[in-house]
N, C-alpha and C positions, 0 to 999 in steps of 0.2 A: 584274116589280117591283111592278106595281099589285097583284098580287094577295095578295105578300107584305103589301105594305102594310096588305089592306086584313084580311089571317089576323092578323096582329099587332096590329092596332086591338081587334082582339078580345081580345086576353089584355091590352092597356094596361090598358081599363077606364078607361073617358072618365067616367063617373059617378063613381068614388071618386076620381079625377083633379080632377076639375070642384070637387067638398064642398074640395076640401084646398085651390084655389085660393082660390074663396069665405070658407076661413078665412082663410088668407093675409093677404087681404087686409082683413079684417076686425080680426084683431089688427096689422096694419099700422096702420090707422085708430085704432085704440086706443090704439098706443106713439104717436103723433100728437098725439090728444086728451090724454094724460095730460103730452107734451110741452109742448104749450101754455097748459095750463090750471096746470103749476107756473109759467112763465114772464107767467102774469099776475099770479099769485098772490102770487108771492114779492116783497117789496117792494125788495129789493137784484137784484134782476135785471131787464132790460129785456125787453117784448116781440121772441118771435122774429119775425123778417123774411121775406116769402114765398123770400127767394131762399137762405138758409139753412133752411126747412121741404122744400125742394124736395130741396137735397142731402140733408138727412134720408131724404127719398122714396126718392130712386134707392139710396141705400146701403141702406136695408129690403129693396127690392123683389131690389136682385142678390143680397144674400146668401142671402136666402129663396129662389129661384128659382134659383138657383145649386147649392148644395148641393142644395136638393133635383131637381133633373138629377140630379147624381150619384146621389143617391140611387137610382130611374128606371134609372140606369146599372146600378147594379150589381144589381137585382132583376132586371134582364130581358135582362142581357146576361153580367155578371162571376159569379152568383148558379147560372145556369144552366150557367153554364162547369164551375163548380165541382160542382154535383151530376151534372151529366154529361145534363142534359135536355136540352139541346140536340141530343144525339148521336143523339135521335129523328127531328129535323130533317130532319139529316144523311144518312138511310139514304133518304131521298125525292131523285127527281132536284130539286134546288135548289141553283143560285148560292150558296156560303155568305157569298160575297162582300156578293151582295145582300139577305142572308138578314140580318146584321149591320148592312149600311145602312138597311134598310127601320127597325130598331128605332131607331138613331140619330137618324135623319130623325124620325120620330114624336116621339122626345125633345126635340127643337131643336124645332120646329114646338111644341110644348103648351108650352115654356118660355119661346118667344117672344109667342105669343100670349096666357098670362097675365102676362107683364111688362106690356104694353101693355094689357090692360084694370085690371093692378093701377096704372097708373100714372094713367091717367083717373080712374077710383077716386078715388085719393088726393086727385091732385091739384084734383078736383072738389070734393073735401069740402074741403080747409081753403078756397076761393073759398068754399064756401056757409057753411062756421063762421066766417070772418071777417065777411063778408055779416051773419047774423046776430048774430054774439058779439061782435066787436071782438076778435079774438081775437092778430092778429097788427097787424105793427107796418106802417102806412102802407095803401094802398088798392089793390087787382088793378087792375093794367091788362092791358087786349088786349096791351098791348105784351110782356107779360112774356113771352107765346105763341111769341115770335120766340125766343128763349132758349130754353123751356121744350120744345117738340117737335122741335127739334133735338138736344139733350140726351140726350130720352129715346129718340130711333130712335136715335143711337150706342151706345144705353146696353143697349137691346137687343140690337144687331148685335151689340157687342162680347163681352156676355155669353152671349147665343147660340153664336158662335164659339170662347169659352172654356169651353163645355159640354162640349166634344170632348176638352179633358182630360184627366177623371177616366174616359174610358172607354181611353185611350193610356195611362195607367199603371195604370188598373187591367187591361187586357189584360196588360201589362209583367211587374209584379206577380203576377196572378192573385186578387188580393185586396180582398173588402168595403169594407174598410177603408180601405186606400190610395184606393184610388176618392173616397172621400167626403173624406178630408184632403185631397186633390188640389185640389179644389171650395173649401174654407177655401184653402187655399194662392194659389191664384187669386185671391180675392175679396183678399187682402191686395198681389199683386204688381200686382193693378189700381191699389187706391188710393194705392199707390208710384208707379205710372204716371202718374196723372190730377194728383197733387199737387202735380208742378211747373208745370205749366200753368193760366197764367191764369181760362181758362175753365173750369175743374175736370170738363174732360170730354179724351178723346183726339184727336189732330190726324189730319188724312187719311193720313199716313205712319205714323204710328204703328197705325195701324187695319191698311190693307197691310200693314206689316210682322207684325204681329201674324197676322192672315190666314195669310199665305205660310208662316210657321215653324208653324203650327198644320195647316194643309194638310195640309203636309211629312212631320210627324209622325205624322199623321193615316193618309195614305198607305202609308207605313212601317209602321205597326201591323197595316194590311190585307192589306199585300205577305207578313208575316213572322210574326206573332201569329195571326191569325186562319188561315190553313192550317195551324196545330199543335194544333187541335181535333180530335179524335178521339170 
């Protein structure tokens, strides 16, 4: 399995991976600045609040990072199915079992990882715009931290977890396309989820539950999609 991991790391392409988070995160920063800078401006609307700039954040950072997994999904998994490059794989003694998770895993691990430094990112720059500009309404506290990094490691887990998918229906399917609406599909049945709850994040059962049916599925696709590669 390491070694799959580590033939696959090769064809991801960590450098043109790495520039696309960098953007990311950068036009994240941007719809940001341009958020708060009409909300100062405008004189019939009030400054936004760190705790609404925040939900801002996490809603940027899963749909970007979100979709683009699927994206990730279907160039190195659904893409190869289809042109039949994988069947290269195939004719070598290798697990295709493992062959499939090594790509997945690599996907979840670089989706996770740039959530988490898009969210430092962000959430570092409106502390230093505010700092400087006056830009949002009231004053950062340490305290806001206790909210803010519990939020955002749910916010990863969960989205992490919901990476897996657009590669269960695009396996299903067989198709681009599905893959990547799967990903939008998601990002909306999250914020269906999160929206009745107070805290506008998911509760520990909800999380489990989501887990287990995602698992499930998960499993299923290995057990029965993925042995009808040829």
């Amino acid at each position: 399995m390491v070694h799959l991991l580590k033939l696959e790391l090769k064809k991801f392409g960590i450098v043109r991976n790495v520039l696309f988070t960098v953007a990311a995160i950068l036009f994240s920063i941007l719809f940001i600045t341009v958020s708060l800078v009409d909300s100062m401006t405008d004189p019939n609307q009030t400054k936004d609040t760190f705790s609404s700039t925040f939900l801002v954040i996490g809603l940027l950072i899963m749909i970007i990072f979100l979709v683009y997994s699927s994206i990730l999904t279907a160039r190195l998994v659904i893409m190869e199915y289809n042109q039949k490059t994988i069947t290269i794989m195939f004719s070598y003694p290798v697990n295709r079992n493992q062959l499939i998770a090594s790509k997945m895993v690599i996907i979840m691990m670089f989706n996770a990882l740039s959530m988490v430094l898009a969210y430092i990112c962000c959430c570092g720059y409106i502390v230093a715009a505010d700092k400087m500009f006056d830009m949002l309404e009231g004053t950062f506290q340490i305290s806001f931290l206790q909210t803010w990094i519990p939020s955002a490691g749910i916010g990863v887990v969960v989205c992490t977890i919901l990476s897996l998918w657009p590669f269960v229906i695009g396996m299903i399917r067989k198709s681009v396309s599905s893959t990547i609406v799967t990903s939008l599909v998601m990002v909306f049945l999250r914020q269906l989820l999160i929206s009745g709850n107070d805290t506008y994040r998911e509760s520990v059962v909800q999380i489990c539950l989501v887990a287990a049916v995602t698992m499930g599925a998960t499993y299923l696709t290995f057990k029965k999609s993925v042995p009808q590669i040829y």
